[in-house]
C-alpha positions in Angstrom: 17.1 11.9 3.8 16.6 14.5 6.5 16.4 17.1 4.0 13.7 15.4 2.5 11.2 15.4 5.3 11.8 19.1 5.5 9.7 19.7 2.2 7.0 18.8 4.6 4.6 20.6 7.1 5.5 19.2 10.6 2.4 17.5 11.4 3.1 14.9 8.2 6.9 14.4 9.2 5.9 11.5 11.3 2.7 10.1 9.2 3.6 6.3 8.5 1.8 6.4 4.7 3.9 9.4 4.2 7.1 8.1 5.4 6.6 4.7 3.4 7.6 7.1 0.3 10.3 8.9 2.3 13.0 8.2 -0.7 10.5 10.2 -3.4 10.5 13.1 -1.3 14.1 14.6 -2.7 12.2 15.2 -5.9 8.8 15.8 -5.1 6.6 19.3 -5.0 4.6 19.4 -1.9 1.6 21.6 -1.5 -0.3 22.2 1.4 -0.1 22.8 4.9 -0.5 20.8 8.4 -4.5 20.4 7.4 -3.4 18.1 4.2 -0.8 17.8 1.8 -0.6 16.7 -2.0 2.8 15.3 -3.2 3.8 15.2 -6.8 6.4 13.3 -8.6 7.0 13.5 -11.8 6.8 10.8 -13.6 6.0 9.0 -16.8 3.7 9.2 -18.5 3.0 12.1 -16.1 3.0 12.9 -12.5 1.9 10.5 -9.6 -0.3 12.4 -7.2 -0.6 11.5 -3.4 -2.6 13.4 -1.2 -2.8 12.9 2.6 -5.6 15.2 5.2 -9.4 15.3 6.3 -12.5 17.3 5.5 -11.7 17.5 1.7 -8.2 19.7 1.7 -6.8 17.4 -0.3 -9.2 17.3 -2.6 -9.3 21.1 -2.5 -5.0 21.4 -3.6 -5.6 19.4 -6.3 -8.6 21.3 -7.6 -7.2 24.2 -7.1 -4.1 23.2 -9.0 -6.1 22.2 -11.7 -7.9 25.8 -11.6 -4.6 27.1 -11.9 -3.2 24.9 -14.4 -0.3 23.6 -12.7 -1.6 19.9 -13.0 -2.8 18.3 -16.2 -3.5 15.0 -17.6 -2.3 12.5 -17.9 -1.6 11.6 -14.6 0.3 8.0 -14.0 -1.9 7.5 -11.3 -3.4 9.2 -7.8 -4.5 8.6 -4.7 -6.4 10.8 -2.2 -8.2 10.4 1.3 -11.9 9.3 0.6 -13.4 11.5 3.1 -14.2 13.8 0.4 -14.2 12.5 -3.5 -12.9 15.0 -6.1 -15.6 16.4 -8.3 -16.9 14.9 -11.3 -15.5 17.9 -13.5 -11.6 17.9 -12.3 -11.7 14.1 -12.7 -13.0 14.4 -16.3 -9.8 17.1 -16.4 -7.7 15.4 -15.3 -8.9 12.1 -17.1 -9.4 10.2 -14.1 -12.4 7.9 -12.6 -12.3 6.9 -8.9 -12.2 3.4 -7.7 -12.9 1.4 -4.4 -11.8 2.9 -1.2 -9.1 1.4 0.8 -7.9 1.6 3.7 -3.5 1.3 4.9 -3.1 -0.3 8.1 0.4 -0.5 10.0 1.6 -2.4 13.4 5.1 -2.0 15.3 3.6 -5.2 17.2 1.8 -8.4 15.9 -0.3 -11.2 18.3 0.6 -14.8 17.7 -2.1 -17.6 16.1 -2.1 -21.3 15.5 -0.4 -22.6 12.4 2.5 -20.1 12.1 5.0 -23.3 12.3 3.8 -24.3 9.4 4.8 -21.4 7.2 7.9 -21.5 5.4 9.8 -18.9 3.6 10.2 -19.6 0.1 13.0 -19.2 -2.7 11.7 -17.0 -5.1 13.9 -18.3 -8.0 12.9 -21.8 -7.6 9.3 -21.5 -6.1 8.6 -18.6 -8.5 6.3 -20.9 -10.6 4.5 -22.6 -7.8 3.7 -18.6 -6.6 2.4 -17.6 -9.4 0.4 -20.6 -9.9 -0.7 -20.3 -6.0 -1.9 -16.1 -6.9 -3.5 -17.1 -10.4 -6.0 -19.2 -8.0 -6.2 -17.4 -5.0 -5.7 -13.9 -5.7 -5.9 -13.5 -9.8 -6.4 -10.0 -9.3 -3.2 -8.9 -7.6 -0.2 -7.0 -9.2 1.9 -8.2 -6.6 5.2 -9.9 -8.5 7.1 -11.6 -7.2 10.7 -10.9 -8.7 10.3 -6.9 -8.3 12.8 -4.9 -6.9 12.7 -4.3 -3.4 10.8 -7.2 -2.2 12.2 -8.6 1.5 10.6 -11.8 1.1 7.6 -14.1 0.3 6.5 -17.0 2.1 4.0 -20.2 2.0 2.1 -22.9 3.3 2.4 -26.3 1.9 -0.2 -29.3 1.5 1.3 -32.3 -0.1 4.2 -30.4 -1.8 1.7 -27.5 -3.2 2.1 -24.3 -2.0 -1.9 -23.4 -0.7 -1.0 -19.9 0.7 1.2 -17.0 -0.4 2.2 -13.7 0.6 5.2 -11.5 -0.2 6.8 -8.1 1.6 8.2 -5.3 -0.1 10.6 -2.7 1.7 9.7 0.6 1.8 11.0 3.7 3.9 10.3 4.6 7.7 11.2 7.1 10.2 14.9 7.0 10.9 17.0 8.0 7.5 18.4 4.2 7.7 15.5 2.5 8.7 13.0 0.6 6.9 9.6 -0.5 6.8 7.6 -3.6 5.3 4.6 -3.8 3.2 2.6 -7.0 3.1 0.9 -7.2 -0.4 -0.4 -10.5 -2.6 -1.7 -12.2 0.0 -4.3 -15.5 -0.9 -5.4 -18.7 0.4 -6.5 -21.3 -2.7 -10.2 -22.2 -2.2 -9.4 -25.2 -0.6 -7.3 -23.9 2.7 -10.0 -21.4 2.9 -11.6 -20.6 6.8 -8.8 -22.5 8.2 -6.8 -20.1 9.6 -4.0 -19.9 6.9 -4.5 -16.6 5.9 -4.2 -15.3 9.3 -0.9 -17.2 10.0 1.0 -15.9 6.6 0.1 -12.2 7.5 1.5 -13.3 11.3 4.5 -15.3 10.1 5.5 -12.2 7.6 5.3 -9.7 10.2 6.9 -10.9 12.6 9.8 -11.4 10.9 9.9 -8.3 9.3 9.6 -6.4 12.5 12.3 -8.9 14.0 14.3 -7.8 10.9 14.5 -4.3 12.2 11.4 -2.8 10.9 10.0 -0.1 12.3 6.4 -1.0 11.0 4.7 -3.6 8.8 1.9 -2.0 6.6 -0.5 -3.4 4.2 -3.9 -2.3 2.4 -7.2 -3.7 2.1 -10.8 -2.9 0.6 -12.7 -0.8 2.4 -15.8 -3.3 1.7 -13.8 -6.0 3.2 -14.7 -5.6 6.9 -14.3 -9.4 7.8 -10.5 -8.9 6.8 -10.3 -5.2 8.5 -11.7 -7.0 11.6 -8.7 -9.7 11.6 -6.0 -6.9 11.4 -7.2 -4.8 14.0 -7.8 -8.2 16.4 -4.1 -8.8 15.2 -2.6 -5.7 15.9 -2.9 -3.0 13.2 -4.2 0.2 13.2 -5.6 2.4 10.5 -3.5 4.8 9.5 -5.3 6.6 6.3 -8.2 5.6 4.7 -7.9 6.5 0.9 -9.3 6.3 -2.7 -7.4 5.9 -6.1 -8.1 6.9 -9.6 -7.3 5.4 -12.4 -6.5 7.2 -15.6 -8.6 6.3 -18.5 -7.6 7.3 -22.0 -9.4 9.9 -24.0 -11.9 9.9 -26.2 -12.2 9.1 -29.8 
């Protein structure tokens, strides 16, 4: 794994986002310098694209790349820091539109709130339908699932036997070649545990037990719109660590 982190400039050895991807590095190209990197995997049905900097450099490699012909569509997806968006014409290239910024947060240390002792960690095989029922309500628009490989965990609140709240960890690489990190993704609260501090507690309960785990951070993304939320994390403990945009690929034309 320490081979690995050489592919990349110094100043981005010890970048948490980067590091979450630590085990693609072995067959990735990276391009770029200490200013902003790109990484590329390739992938099906073509490359993933990650691109890490400020004042547009990433935006820049891939452009230039483009230019050059060394990246094409389709792409399986990218992501890229918002600070600068790509042009109109290399996203048409590369068949791409840009969605909603977002921002990746990440805490080695997490402040306590009421109603953690009433979060439970669930069994995914025999709470699996009672998640997904819990996500089609409260978050319907999350890919988070629940039986993927890799997850650390998932846990709940109950009201009368019915799970109200969810939220589920996946592992992901960190610092030290053994170590590990935690993402916090599918988090919701059904309409009805709403402003009552539930939310708050999962995100709590999950990270400190990941970090008690042997974490070396807990990470997790959020909308840049979403300010109320953004506010909650950094009152909690986390910091922003990149704040990025994604593009989706869109098939072509008739």
């Amino acid at each position: 794994m320490t081979g690995a982190l050489e592919a990349l400039p110094p100043r981005w050895r010890s970048h948490r986002l980067v590091l979450t991807e630590r085990r693609t590095l072995g067959r990735a190209r990276v391009v770029g310098d200490d200013e902003g990197i790109v990484v590329l995997v390739d992938d099906e049905p073509g490359p993933s694209v990650a691109g890490y900097g400020l004042a547009g450099r990433a935006a820049a490699i891939v452009t230039a790349l483009v230019d050059a012909g060394e990246l094409a569509a389709p792409l399986r997806w990218m992501t890229l820091p918002r600070a600068t968006d790509l042009p109109t014409e290399v996203c048409q290239a590369l068949r791409v539109q840009p969605l909603p910024g977002w921002d990746w947060m990440s805490t080695a240390g997490i402040a306590d709130v009421p109603g953690t002792g009433s979060v439970e960690r669930l069994d995914v095989t025999r709470d699996l339908p009672q998640i997904l029922g819990c996500l089609a309500e409260a978050n319907p628009s999350t890919d988070s699932d629940p039986t993927s490989p890799g997850e650390a965990g998932w846990w709940g609140v109950r009201e009368g036997g019915r799970l109200v709240g969810v939220i589920g960890a996946g592992r992901r690489g960190a610092a030290a070649d053994d170590g590990f990190s935690w993402h916090l993704h599918g988090l919701g609260v059904r309409p009805s545990g709403r402003r009552r501090g539930i939310g708050a507690a999962l995100l709590v309960a999950a990270t400190a037990e990941g970090l008690a785990a042997g974490a070396e951070w807990v990470s997790l993304g959020v909308w840049a719109a979403n300010e109320q939320a953004r506010r909650i994390y950094r009152r909690l403990g986390f910091v922003t660590d990149h704040e990025g945009r994604s593009y989706r690929p869109v098939p072509p034309g008739p």
